[in-house]
C-alpha positions in Angstrom: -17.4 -11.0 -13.4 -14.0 -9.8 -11.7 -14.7 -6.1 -13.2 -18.1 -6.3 -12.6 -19.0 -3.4 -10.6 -21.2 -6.0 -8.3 -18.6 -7.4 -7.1 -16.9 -6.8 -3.9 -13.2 -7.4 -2.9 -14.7 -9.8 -0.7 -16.3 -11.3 -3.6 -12.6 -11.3 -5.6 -11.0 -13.0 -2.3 -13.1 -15.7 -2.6 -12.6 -16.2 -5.8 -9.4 -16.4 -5.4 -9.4 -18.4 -3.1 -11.3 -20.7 -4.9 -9.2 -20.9 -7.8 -5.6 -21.1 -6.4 -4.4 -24.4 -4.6 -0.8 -23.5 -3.6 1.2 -20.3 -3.7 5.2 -21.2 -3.4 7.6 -18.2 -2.6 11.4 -18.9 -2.1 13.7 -16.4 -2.2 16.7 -16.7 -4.0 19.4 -16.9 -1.4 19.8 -13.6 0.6 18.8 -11.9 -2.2 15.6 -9.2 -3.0 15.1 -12.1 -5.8 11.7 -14.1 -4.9 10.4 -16.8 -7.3 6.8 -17.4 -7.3 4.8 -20.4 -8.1 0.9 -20.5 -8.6 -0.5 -23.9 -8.8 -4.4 -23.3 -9.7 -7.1 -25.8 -9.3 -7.0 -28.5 -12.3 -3.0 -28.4 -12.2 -1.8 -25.2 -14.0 1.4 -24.0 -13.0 2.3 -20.0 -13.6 6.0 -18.8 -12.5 7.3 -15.5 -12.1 9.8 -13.2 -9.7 9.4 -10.4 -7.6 11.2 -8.1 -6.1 11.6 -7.6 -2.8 13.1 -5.1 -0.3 16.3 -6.0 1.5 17.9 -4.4 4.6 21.5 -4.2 3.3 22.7 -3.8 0.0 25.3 -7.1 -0.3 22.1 -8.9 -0.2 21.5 -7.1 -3.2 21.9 -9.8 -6.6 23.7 -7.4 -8.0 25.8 -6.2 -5.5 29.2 -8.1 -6.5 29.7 -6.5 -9.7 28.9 -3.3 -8.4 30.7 -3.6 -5.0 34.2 -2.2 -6.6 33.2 0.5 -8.7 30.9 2.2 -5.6 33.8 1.9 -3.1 36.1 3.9 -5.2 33.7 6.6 -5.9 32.6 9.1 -4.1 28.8 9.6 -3.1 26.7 12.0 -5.5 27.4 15.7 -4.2 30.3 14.4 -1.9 33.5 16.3 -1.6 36.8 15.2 -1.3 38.2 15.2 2.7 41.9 16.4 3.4 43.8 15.4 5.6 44.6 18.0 8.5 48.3 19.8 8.1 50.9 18.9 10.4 
């Protein structure tokens, strides 16, 4: 039925929308971490995480471990600055 070529995305919405009671996103702190809850009609419970896009990147999960090592290397195709002669 969902890969039926009858049947519309309208149709598919509706379906949907038949077969899901709750949808639960909470992010994991600041982070680009969501967690995802489905709760379908009769009880059923399927989890997961997504990804999701961050405006800075110490919100990244990541970003602790990684915070040192970036700020003591240079950029990809940077070159080293001097400082003017006195």
């Amino acid at each position: 039925m969902w890969s039926a070529p009858t049947t519309t995305p309208a149709d598919r919405k509706e379906l949907l929308r038949i077969l899901i009671e709750d949808v639960t996103v909470a992010v994991e702190g600041g982070s680009e971490i969501v967690n995802v809850d489905i709760t379908w009609a009769g009880g059923h419970r399927t989890s997961g995480k997504a990804v999701r896009p961050v405006g800075r990147l110490d919100q990244l999960s990541y970003y602790p471990a990684s915070a040192p090592a970036s700020r003591n290397s240079p950029a990809p195709g940077a070159t080293a600055r001097r400082s003017p002669a006195r």
